[in-house]
C-alpha positions as CSV (number, residue, x, y, z in Angstrom):
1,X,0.0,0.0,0.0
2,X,1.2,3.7,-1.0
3,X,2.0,5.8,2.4
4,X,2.6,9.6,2.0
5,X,3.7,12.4,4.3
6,X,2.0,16.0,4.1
7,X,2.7,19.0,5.5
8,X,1.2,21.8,5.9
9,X,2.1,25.7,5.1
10,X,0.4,28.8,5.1
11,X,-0.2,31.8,7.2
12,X,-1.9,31.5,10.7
13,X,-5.5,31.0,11.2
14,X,-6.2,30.5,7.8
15,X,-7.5,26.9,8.5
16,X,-5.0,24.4,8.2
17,X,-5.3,22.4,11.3
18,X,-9.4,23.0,10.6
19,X,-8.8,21.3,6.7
20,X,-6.7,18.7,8.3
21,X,-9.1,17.8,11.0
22,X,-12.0,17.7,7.6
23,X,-9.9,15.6,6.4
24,X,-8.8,13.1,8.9
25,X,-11.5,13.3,11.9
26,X,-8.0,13.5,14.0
27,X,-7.3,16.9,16.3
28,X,-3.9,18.4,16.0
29,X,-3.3,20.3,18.3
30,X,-1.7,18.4,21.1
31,X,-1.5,21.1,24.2
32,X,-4.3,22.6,26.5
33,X,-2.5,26.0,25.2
34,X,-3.2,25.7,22.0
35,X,-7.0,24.1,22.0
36,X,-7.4,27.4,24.6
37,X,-6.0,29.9,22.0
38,X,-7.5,28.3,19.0
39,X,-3.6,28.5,17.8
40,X,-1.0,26.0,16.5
41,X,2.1,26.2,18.4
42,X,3.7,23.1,17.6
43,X,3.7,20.6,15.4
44,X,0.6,18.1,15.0
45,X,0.1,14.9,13.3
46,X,-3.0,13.4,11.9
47,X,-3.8,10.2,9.4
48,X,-6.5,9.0,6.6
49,X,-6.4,6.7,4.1
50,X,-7.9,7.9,0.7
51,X,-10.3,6.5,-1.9
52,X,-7.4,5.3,-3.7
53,X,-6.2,3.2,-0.7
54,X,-2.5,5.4,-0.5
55,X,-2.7,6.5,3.2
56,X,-1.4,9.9,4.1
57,X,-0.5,11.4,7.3
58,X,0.0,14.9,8.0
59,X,1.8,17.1,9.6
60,X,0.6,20.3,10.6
61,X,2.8,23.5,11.2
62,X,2.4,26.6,12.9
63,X,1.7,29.4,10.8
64,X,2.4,32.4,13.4
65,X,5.8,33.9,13.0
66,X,6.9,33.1,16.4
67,X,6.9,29.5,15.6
68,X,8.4,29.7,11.9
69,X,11.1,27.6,13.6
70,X,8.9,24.8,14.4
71,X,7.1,25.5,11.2
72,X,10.8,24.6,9.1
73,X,11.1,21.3,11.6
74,X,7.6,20.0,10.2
75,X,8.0,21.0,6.7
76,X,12.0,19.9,6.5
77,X,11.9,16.6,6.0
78,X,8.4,16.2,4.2
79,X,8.4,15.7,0.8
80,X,4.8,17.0,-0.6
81,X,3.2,20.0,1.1
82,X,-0.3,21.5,1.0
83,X,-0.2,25.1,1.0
84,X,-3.1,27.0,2.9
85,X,-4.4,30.8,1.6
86,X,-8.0,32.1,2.9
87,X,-10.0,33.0,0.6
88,X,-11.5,35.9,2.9
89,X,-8.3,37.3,3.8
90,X,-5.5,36.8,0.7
91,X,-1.8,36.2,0.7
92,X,-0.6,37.5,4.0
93,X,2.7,38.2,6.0
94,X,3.7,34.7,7.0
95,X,1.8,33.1,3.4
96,X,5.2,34.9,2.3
97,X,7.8,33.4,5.0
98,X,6.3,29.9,4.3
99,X,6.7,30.3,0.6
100,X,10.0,31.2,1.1
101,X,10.9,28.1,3.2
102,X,9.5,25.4,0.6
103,X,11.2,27.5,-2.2
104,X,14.7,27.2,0.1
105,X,13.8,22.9,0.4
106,X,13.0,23.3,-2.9
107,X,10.2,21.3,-2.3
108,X,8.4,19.9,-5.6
109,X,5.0,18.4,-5.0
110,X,2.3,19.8,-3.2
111,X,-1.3,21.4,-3.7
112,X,-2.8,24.6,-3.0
113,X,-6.4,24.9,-0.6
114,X,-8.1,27.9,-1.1
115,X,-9.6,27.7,2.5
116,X,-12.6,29.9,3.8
117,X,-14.0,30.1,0.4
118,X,-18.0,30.0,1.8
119,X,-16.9,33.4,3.3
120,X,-16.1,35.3,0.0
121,X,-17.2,33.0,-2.8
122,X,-17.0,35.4,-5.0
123,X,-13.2,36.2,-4.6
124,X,-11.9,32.5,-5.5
125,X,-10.4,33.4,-8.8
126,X,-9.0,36.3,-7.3
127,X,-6.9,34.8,-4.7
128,X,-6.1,31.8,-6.7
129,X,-4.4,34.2,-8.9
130,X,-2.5,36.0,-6.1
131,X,-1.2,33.0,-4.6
132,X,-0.1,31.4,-8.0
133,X,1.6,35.3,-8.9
134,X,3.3,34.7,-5.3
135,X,4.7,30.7,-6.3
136,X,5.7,31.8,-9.5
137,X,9.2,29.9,-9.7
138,X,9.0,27.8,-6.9
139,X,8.2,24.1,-7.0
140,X,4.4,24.9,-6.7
141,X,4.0,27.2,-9.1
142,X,2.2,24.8,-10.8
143,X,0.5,22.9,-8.0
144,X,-3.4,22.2,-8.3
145,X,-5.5,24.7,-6.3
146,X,-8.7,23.6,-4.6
147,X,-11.3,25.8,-2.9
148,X,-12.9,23.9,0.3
149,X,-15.2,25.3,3.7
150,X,-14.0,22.4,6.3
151,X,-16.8,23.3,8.3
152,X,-19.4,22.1,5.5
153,X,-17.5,19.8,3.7
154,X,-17.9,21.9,0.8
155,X,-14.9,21.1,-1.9
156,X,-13.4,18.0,0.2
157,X,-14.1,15.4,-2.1
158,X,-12.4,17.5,-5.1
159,X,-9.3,18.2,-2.6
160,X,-9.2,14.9,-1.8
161,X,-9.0,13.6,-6.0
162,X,-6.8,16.4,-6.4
163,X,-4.3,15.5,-3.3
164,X,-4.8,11.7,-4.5
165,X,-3.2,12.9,-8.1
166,X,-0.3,14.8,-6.5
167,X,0.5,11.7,-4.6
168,X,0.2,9.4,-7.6
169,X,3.0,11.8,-9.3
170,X,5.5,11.9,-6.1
171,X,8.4,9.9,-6.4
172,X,9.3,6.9,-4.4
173,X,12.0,6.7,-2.4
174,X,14.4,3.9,-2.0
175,X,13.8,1.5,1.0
176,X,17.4,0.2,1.1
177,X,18.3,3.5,0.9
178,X,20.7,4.6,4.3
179,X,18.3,5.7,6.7
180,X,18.5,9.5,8.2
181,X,15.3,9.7,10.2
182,X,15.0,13.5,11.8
183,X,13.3,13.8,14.9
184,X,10.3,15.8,15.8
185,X,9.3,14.6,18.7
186,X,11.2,13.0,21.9
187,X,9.2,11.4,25.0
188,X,9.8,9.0,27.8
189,X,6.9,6.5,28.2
190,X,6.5,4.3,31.4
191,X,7.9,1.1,31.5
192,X,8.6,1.4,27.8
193,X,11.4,3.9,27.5
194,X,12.6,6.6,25.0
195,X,10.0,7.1,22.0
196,X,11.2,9.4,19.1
197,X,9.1,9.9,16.1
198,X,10.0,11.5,12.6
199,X,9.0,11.2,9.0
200,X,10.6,8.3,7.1
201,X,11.1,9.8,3.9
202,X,13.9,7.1,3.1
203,X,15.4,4.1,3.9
204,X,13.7,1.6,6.9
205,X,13.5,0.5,10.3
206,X,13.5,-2.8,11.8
207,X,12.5,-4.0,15.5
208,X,15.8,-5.2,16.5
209,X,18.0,-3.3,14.5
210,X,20.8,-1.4,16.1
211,X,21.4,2.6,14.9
212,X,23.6,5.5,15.2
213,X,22.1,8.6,17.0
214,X,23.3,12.0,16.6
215,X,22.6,14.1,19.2
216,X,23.7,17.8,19.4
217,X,27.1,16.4,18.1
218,X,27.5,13.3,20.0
219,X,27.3,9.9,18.3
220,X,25.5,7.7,20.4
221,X,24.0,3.7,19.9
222,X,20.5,2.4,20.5
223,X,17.9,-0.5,19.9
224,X,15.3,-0.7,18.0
225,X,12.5,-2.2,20.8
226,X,9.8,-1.4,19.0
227,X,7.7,0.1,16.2
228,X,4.6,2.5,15.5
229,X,2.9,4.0,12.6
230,X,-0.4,5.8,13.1
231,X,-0.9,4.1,16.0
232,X,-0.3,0.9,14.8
233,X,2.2,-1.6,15.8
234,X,5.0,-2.5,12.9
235,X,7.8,-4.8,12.8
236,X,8.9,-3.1,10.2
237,X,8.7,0.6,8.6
238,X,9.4,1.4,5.1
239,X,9.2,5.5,3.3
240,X,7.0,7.5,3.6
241,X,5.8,7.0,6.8
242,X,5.1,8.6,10.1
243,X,7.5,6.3,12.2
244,X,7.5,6.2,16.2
245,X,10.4,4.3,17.1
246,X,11.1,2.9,20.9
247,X,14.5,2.9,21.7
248,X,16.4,0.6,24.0
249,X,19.7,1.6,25.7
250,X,19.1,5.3,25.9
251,X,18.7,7.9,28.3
252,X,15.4,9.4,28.9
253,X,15.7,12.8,27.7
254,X,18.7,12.2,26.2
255,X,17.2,12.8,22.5
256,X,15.5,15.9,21.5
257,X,13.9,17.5,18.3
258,X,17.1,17.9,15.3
259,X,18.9,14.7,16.4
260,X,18.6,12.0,13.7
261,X,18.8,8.2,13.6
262,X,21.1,6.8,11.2
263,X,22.1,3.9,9.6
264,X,25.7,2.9,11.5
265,X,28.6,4.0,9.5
266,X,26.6,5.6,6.7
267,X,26.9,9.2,7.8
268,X,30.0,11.8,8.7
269,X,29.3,14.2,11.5
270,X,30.0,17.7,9.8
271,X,30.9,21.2,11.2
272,X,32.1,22.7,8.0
273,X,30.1,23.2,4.4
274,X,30.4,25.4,1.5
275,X,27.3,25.9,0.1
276,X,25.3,27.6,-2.7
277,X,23.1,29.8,-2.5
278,X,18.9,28.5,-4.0
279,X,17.3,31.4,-3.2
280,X,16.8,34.5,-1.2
281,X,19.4,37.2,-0.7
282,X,22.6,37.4,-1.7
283,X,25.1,35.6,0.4
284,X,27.6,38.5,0.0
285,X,25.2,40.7,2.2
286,X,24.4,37.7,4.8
287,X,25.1,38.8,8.3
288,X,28.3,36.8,10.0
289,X,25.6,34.6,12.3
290,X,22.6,33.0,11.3
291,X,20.5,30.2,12.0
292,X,20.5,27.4,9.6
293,X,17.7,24.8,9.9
294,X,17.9,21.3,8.2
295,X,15.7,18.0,8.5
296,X,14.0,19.4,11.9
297,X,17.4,20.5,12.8
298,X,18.4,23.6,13.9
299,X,21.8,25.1,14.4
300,X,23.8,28.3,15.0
301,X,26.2,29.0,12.0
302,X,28.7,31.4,11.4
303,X,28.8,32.6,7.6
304,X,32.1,33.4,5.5
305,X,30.7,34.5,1.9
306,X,32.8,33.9,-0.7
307,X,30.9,36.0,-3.5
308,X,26.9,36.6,-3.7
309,X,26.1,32.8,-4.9
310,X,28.6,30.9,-2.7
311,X,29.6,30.9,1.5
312,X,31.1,28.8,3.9
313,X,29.0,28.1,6.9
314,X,30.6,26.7,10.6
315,X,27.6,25.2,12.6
316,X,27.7,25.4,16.8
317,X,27.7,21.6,16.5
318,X,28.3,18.6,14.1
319,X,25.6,17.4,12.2
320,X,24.7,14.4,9.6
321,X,25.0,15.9,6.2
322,X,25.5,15.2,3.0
323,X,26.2,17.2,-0.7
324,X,22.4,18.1,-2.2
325,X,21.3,18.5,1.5
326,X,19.1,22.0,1.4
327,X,19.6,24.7,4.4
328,X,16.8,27.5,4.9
329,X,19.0,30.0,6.7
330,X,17.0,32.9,9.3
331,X,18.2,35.7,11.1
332,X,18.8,34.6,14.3
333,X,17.4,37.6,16.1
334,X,14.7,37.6,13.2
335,X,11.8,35.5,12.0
336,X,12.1,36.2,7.9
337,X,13.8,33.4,6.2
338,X,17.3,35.0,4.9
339,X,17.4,32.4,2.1
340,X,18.0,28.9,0.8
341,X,21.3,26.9,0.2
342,X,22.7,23.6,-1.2
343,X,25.2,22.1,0.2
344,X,28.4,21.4,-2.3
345,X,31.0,20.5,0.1
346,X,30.9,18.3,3.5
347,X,35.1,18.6,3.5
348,X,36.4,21.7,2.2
349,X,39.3,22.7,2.4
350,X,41.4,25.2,5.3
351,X,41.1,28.3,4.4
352,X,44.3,29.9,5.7
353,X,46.4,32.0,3.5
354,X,45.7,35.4,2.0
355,X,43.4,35.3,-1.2
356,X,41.9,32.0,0.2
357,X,38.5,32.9,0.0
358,X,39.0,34.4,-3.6
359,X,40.5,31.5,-5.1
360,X,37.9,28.9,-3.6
361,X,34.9,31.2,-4.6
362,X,36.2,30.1,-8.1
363,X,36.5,26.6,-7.3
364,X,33.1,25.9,-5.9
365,X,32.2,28.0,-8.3
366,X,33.0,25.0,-11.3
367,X,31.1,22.6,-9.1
368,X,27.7,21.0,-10.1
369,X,24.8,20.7,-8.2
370,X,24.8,17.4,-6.6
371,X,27.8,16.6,-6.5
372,X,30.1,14.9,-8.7
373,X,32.8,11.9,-7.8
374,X,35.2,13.5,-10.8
375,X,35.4,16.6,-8.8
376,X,35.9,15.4,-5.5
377,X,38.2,12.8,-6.7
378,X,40.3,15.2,-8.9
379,X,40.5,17.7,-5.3
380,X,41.7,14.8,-3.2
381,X,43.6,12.8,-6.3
382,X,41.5,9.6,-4.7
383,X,39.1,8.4,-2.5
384,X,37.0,5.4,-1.0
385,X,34.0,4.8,-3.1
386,X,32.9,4.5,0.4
387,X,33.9,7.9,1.1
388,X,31.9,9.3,-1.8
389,X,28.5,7.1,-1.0
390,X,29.1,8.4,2.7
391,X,29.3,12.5,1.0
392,X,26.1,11.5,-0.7
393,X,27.8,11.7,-4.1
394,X,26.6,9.0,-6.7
395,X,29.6,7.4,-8.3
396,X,28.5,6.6,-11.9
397,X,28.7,3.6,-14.0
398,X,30.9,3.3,-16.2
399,X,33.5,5.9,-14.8
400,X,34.1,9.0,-16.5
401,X,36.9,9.8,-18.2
402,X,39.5,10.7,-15.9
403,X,38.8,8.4,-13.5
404,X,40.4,4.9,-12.9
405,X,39.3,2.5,-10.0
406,X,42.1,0.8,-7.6
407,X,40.4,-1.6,-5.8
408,X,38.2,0.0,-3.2
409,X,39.8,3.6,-4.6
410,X,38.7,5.9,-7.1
411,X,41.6,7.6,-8.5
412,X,42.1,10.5,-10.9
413,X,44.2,9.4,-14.2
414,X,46.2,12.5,-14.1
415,X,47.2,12.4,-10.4
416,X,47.9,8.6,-10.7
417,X,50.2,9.4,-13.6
418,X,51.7,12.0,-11.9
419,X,52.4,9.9,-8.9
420,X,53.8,7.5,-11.4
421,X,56.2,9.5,-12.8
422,X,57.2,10.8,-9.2
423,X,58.1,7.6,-8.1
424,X,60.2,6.6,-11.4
425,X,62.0,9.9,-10.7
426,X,62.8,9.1,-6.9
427,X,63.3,5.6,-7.6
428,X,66.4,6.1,-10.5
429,X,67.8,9.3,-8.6
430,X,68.1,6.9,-5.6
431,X,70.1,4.5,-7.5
432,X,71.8,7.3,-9.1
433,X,73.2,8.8,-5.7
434,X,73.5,5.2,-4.2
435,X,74.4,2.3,-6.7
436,X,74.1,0.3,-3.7
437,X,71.0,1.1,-2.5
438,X,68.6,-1.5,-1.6
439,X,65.8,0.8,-3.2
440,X,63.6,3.5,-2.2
441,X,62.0,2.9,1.2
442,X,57.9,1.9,0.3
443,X,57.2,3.7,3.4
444,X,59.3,6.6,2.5
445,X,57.5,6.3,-1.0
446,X,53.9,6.8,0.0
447,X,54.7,10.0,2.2
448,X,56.5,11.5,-0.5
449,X,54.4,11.4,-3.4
450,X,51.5,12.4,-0.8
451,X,49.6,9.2,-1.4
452,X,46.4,9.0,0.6
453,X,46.4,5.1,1.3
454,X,49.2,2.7,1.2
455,X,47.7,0.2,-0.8
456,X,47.9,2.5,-3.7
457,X,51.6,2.1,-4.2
458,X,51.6,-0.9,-5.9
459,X,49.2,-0.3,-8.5
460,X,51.4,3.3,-8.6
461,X,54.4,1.1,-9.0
462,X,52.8,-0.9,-11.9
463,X,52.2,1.9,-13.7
464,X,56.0,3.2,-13.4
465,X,57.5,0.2,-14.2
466,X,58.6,-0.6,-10.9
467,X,58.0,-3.7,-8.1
468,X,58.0,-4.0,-4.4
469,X,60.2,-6.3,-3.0
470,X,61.4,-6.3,0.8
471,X,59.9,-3.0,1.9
472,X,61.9,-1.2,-0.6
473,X,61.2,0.0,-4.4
474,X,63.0,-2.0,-7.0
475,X,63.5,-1.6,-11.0
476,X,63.5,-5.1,-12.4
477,X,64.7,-3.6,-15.6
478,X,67.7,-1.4,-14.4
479,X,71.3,-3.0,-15.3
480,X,72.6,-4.5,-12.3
481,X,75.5,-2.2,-12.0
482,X,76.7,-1.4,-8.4
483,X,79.2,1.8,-9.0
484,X,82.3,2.0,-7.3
485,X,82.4,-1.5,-5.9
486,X,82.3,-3.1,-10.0
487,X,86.1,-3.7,-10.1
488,X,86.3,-5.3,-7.2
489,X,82.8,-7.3,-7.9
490,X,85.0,-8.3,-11.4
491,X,87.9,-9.6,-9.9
492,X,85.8,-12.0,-7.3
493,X,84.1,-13.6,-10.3
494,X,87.4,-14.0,-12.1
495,X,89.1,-16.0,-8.8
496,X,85.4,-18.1,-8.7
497,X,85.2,-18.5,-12.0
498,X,88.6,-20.4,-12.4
499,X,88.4,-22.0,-8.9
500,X,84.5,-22.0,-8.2
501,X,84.1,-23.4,-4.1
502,X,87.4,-21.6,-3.0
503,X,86.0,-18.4,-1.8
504,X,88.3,-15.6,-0.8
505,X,88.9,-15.1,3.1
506,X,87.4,-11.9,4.4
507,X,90.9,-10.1,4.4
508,X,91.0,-10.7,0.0
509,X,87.4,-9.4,-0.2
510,X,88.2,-6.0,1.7
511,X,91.3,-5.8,-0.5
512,X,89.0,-6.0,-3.5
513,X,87.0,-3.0,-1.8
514,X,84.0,-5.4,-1.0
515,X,82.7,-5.0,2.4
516,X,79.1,-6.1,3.9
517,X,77.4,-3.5,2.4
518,X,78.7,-4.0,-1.1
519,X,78.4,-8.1,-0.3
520,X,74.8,-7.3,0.2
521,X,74.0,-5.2,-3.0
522,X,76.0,-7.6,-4.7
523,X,73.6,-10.3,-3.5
524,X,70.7,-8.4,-3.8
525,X,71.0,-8.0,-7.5
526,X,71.9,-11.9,-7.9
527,X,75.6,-11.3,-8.7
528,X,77.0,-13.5,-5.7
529,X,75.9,-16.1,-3.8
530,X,76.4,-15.2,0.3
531,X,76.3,-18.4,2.5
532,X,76.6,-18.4,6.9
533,X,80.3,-17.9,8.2
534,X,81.5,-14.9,5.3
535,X,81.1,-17.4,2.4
536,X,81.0,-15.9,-0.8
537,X,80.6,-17.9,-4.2
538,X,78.8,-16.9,-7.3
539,X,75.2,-18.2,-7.8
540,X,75.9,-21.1,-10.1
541,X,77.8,-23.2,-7.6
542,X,75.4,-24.8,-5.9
543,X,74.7,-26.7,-9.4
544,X,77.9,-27.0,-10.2
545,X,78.8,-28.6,-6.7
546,X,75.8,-30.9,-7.6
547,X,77.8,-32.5,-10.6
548,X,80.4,-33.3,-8.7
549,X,78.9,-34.7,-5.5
550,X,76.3,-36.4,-7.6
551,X,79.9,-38.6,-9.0
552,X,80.7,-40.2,-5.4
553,X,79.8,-43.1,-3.8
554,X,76.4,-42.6,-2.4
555,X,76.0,-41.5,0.6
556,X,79.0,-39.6,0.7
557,X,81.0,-37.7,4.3
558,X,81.6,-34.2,4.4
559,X,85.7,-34.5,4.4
560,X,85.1,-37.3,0.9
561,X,82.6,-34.1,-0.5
562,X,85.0,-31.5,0.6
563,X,88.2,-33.3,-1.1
564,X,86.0,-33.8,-4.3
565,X,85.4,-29.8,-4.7
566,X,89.3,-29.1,-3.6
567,X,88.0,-26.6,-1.1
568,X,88.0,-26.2,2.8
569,X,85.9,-27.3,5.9
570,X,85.1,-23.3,6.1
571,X,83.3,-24.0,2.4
572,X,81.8,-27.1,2.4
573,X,79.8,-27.3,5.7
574,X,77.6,-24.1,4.8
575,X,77.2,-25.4,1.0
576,X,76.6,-28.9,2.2
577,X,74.1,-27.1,3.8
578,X,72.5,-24.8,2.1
579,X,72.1,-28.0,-0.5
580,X,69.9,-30.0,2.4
581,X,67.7,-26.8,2.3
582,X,66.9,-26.7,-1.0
583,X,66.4,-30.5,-1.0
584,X,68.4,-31.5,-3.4
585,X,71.0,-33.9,-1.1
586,X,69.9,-35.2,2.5
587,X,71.2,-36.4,5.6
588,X,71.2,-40.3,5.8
589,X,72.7,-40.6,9.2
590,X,74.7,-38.1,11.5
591,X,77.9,-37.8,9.5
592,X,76.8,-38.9,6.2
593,X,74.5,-37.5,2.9
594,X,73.0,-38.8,0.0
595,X,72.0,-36.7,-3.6
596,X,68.5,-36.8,-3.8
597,X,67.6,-38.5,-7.1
């Protein structure tokens, strides 16, 4: 079955709680105050289910300018609204403010009541022309308009069709989408805990499930205990619904109205956003603190324009956002909405050298609205796809152009082929400077080049031509030249090459100019073979010793192999060996070996 959220706009005491109460045979307002006053100063919730069978609830707002803030928490997170205009008394003061707030949610979908109209029956065309010359260019500028008299019926049936075809034409959320549910309302009940309630205009809640809460900056865990949509019990709730949710494992009072229940891990806390300006005044003119409200948050922000379009706004405390979120920003001594603005940028950057502000007022300037995974990708040179989904930015399929995918990265092509070339660079001019380098430290590698992740460099190194190989950056291509230390590298494969298991005492090898280090570069690059005890023979001995062991009488001692190879005790025991380890002669008994056939 199709469920709906609606809320109501318009000026006060023009009859929206009276239409909704036509509509739904549900009061909605809560407190003594307000049934004494005959005024709505909070918000109020009421249900029906129409003709059709789609079920709507409603939310009703306040309309006097006191409460425009809890007007903005109702009409935040609501996706269709029905706009409210008396017939008997026209577009007023606060039909203006409210216009102003759907314009700055940019909210698309809705319908226009032409209340009252048994007072002055004869105006209806009139003030259906006033409010449409008012909506011009905001989402309802082409909504339906319905005249009705709640207290006679007269005109509810034709709102109803009408509301019925504006709900038919709203789009469907996702229920797997990540949930942000905004609360509205926060209660302890007895015995049964914390209830919050909210619309559920995405995503879906389970009995059971376990969330993320953020409160006034604080990330906080809870339990779903249990479920409730109007005033029925649910195991499970999917958009758009009214949702009451009981929570287990949190303080009574601990949750209030503008704290939000999230999917875990889905959503980044955020203090810092530049944003673009929807509409209202310019940003260049916006006083240095104003109150932003989002979802049925609101916050205290401090405003750094950038130019007239774009600004960068602090909140008092973090909050869940995302890129596309819209802000409707007040004065905060003041109850006329300032303006509206989209957010382009959960992460910008510091702003802390002189001409700062200029230069990123062009930047965010280039960006789309949205969001787009090229641009975000290109600032950073890579990030998580997770990163991105977290932002609220859509990464296509297939990639654009200038964009590769590493594994869980997304990676600009220009930045990887920069950090390419960087590394070819750093890798040669260490080998350059050291010819017996063991290779540029990995570690070293990532820092330098400024690569976000480690597990970028190999794919980096790919690219350049280059390997990994014992925490240090290797060119499997590069000549195994080792500098200085060649001549003497020469003359230890002349004396093995003539007399291949006598290997020069340590006292001939620093003669030749070959110490440990050079040994060990020598090695490295496969020119020498380096066995226990300061053995050095090149790297085809071991087969060559094979050959000859493999013409004794099997098995064979070490002094009968050591006399075969004309070498010494100091040779044979390590190559004896370092043969048993690679399996190709073994021990038969404690003094005596055998070639493995």
């Amino acid at each position: 079955m199709s469920r709906f959220v609606v809320a109501t706009a318009g000026h006060v005491d023009h009859g929206k709680s009276t239409l909704v109460k036509a509509l739904t045979g549900l009061e909605t307002d809560r407190w003594e105050e307000e049934r004494r006053r005959g005024l709505t100063i909070d918000l109020g919730f009421a249900w029906t289910q129409l003709p059709s069978g789609r079920e709507v609830a409603f939310v009703d707002v306040p309309g006097h300018e006191r409460f425009l803030g809890n007007m903005l928490a109702g009409l935040g997170p609501a996706p269709v609204v029905c706009f409210v205009v008396a017939v008997d008394e026209g577009w007023r003061a606060q039909s203006t403010d409210h216009r102003d707030a759907l314009a700055a949610l940019s909210i698309e979908h809705g319908i226009i009541a032409l209340t009252r109209a048994d007072r002055a029956p004869d105006r209806v065309e009139e003030v259906e022309a006033e409010v449409r010359a008012h909506l011009a260019g905001t989402g309802l500028a082409a909504a339906p308009a319905v005249a009705v008299a709640a207290p006679t019926g007269a005109g509810l049936a034709d709102f109803t069709a009408a509301l019925d075809t504006v709900l038919a034409r709203a789009p469907q959320p996702d229920p797997r989408a990540r949930l942000r549910l905004w609360i509205d309302r926060s209660f302890p009940i007895s015995g049964a805990g914390t209830v919050v309630t909210g619309t559920l205009a995405a995503g879906s809640l389970a009995v059971g499930e376990r969330l993320e809460i953020a409160a006034a900056g604080d990330l906080l865990t809870a339990e779903v205990r249990g479920l409730q949509s109007e005033d029925r019990p649910a195991q499970r709730l999917e958009p758009v619904v009214r949702a009451a949710v009981n929570m287990r494992g949190i303080t009574a009072g601990a949750l209030s109205r503008g704290d939000a229940l999230l999917t875990p891990g889905a959503w980044p806390l955020v203090e810092v956003v530049d944003v673009r300006r929807r509409t209202g005044e310019d940003l260049g003119s916006a006083p240095r603190e104003l109150t932003a409200h989002v979802g049925t948050a609101s916050a205290a922000v401090h405003v750094r324009p950038f130019d007239s379009e774009h600004a960068r706004l602090a909140f008092a405390h973090p909050l869940p956002l995302q890129v596309g979120d819209r802000i409707v920003l007040r004065g905060s001594g003041e109850h006329m909405v300032f303006g509206g603005a989209e957010i382009l940028d959960i992460d910008p950057p510091a702003l802390n050298r002189r001409g700062a502000g200029t230069r990123r007022a062009r930047e965010v300037a280039a960006y789309p609205w949205g969001g787009s995974a090229l641009v975000e990708v290109a600032r950073r040179g890579a990030m998580e796809g997770a990163a991105l989904a977290r932002a609220g930015i859509t990464v296509p399929s297939p990639l654009p152009h200038g964009l590769r995918r590493e594994g869980a990265w997304l990676v600009s092509q220009e930045r990887f082929e920069a950090w390419a070339a960087d590394v070819r660079e750093r890798a040669a001019r260490e080998h350059r400077d050291d010819p017996l380098s063991a290779g540029l430290p990995a570690g070293a590698a990532v820092s330098a080049l400024g690569l976000p992740a480690a597990d970028l460099l190999n794919p980096v190194l790919r690219a350049a031509g280059l390997a990994q190989a014992g925490g240090r950056i290797v060119d499997p291509g590069r000549a195994a030249g080792l500098g200085a230390a060649e001549a003497g590298l020469a003359r230890l494969e002349r004396h093995l090459a003539a007399q291949p298991f006598r290997a020069p005492e340590a006292e001939d090898l620093a003669a030749w100019g070959l110490g440990p280090r050079e040994l060990a570069a020598a090695a490295r690059v496969g020119r020498i073979l380096r066995l226990p005890d300061g053995v050095v023979l090149l790297p085809p001995a071991p087969a060559q010793a094979m050959r000859v062991l493999s013409r004794l009488g099997q098995p064979f001692t070490a002094s009968q192999a050591r006399q075969a190879l004309e070498t010494t005790r100091r040779v044979a025991i390590p190559l004896l060996e370092h043969l048993d380890a690679k399996g190709w002669t073994r021990r038969v008994d404690g003094s005596r070996r055998e070639v493995v056939r």
